[in-house]
C-alpha positions as CSV (number, residue, x, y, z in Angstrom):
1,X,0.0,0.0,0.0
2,X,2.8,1.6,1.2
3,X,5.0,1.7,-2.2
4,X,2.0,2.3,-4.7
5,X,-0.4,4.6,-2.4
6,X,-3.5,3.0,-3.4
7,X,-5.7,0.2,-1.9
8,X,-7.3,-1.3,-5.1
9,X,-5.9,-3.9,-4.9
10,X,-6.4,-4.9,-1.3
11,X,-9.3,-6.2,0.4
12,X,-9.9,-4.0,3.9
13,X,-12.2,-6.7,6.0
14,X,-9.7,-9.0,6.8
15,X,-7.9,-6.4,8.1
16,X,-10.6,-5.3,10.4
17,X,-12.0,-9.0,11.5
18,X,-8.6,-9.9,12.2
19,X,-7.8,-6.8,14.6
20,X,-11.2,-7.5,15.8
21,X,-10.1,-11.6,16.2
22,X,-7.1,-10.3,18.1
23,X,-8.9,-8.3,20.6
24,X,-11.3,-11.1,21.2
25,X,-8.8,-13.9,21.9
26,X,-6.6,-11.4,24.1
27,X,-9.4,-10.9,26.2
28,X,-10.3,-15.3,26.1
29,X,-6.5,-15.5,26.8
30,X,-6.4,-13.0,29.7
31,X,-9.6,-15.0,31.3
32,X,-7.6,-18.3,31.0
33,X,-4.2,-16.9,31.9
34,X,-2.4,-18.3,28.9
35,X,0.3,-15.9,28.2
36,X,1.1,-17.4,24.9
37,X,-2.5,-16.5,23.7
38,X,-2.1,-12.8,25.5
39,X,1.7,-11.9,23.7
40,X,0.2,-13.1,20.2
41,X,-3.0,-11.2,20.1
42,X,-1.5,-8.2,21.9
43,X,1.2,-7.8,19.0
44,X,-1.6,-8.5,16.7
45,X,-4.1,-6.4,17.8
46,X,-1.3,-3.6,17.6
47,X,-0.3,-4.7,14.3
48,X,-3.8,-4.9,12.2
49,X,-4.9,-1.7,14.2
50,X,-1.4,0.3,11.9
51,X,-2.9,-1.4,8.9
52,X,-6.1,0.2,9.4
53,X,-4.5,3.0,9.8
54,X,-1.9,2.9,7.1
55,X,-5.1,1.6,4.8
56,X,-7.6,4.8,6.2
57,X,-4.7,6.9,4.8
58,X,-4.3,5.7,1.3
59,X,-8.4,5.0,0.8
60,X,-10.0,7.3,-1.2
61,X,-13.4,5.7,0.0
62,X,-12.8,6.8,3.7
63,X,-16.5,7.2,4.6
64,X,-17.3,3.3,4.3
65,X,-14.4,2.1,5.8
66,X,-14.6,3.9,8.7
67,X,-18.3,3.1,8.9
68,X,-16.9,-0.6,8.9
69,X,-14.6,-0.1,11.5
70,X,-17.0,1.3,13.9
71,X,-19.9,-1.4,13.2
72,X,-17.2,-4.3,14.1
73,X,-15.8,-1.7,16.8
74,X,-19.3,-1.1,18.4
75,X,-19.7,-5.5,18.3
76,X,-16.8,-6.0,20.1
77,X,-17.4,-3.4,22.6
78,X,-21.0,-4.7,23.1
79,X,-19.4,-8.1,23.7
80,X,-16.8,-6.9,25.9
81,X,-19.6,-5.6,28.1
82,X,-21.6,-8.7,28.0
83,X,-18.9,-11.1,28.9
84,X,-17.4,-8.5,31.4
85,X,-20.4,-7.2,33.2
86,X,-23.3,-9.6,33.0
87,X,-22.0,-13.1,32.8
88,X,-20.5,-13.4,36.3
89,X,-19.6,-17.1,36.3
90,X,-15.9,-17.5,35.1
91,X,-16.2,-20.5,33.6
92,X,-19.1,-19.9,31.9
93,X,-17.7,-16.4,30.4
94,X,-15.0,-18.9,29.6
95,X,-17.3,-21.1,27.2
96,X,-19.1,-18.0,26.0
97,X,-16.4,-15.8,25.1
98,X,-14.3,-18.9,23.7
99,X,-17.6,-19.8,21.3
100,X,-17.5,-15.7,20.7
101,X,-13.8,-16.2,19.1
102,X,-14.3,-18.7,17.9
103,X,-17.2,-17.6,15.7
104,X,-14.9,-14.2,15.3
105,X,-12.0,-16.7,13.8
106,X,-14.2,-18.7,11.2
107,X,-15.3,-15.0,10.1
108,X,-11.8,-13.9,9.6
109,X,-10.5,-17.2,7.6
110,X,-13.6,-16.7,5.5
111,X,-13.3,-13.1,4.9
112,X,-10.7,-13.3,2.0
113,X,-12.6,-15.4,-0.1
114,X,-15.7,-13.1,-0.1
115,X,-14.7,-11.7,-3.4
116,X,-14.3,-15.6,-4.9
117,X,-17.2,-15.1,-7.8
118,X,-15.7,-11.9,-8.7
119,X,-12.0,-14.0,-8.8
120,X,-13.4,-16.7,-10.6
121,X,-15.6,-14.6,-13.2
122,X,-12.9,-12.5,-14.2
123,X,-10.0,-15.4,-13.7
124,X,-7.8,-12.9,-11.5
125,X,-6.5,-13.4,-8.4
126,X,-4.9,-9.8,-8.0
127,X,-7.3,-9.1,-5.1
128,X,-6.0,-12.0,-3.3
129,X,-2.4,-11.6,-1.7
130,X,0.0,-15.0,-2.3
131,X,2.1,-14.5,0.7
132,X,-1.2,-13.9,3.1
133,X,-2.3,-16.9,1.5
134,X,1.0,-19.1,3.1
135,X,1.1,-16.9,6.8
136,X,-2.8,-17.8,6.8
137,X,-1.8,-21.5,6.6
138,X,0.5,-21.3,8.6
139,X,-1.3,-19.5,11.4
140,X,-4.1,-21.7,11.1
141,X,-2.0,-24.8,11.5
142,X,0.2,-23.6,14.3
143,X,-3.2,-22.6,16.1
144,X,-4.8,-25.6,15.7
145,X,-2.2,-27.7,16.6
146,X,-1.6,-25.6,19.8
147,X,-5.3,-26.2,20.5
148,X,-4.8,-29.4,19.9
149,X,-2.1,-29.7,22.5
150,X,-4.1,-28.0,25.3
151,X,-7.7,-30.0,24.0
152,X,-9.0,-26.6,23.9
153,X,-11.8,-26.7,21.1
154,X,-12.4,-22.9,21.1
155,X,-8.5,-22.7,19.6
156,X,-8.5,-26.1,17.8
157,X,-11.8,-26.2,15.7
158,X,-12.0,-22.9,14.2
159,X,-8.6,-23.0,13.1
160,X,-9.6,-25.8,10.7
161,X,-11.4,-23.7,8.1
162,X,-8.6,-21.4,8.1
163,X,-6.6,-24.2,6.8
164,X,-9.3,-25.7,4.2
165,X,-9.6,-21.3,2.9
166,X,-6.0,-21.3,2.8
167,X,-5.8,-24.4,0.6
168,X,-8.8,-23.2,-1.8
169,X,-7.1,-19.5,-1.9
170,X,-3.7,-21.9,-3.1
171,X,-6.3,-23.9,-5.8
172,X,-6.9,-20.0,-6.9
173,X,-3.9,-19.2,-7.1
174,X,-2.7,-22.3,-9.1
175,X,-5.5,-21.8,-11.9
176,X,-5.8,-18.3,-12.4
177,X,-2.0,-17.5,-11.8
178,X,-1.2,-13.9,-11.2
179,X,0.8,-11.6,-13.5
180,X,3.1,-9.5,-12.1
181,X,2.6,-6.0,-11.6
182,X,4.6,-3.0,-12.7
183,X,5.0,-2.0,-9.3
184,X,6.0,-5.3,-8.0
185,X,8.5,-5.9,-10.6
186,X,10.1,-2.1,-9.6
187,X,10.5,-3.5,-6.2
188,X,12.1,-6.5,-7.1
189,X,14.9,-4.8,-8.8
């Protein structure tokens, strides 16, 4: 975005569910205690809240993503009071904000693809990016397994379609291959 200071080419929701994803499972991991969970989200919540940023800057269509922004903002703030203030148990906070990730997760993997008729119509993947494509899978899989590990089904289940979107975004990629850009090919000299 940076180099080229435009956004056509990149999709702004998975920027904001994933921010949004962050600040959920820091708050799960907080509740639980699990410091690997509170250090990952906490450097990702800081991280997709400068893409935002860096994204708001170079949007011409500032109005809509900003209206985004607060809708997911306002949901996670309403959650945030729900699970904080009215659901006293801990455990049971525990479940419900854990099936609240969770469902914020699945969102997040699916996100990306939500342009897929437009990618196969026109038999361009230039709206999808390759290299969020392999961190995606990678994520996924590392989170899964680590859910896995602790037999914690709020981390280990809805990982899984991040894996399976990962793997279709890679079919994508494979048919409709992606020409190189003039801007890309500057930076690779």
């Amino acid at each position: 975005m940076r180099m080229t200071r435009r956004v056509d080419n990149v999709q702004f929701l998975p920027f904001l569910t994933t921010d949004v994803n962050n600040l959920s499972w820091l708050s799960y991991g907080t509740l639980k205690g699990d410091w690997t969970l509170i250090v990952v989200n906490a450097v990702g919540a800081v991280l997709q809240s400068l893409y935002i940023l860096v994204y708001l800057h170079y949007c011409p269509r500032k109005h809509a993503v900003l209206l985004q922004t607060a809708a997911l903002l306002g949901v996670l703030l309403l959650g945030f009071g729900y699970f904080w203030l009215l659901v006293p148990n801990v455990e049971a906070r525990l479940q419900q904000l854990g099936l609240f990730c969770s469902v914020f997760t699945i969102s997040m993997y699916l996100s990306p693809l939500a342009d897929l008729a437009k990618i196969i119509q026109s038999k361009s993947t230039q709206s999808l990016s390759f290299s969020l494509t392999i961190a995606t899978l990678l994520t996924s899989a590392s989170w899964t397994l680590y859910g896995f590990r602790l037999s914690d089904p709020y981390i280990m289940v809805p990982n899984l379609p991040g894996i399976l979107t990962s793997l279709i975004r890679l079919w994508l990629f494979w048919k409709y291959p992606q020409e190189q850009d003039r801007n890309y090919q500057l930076l690779q000299t």
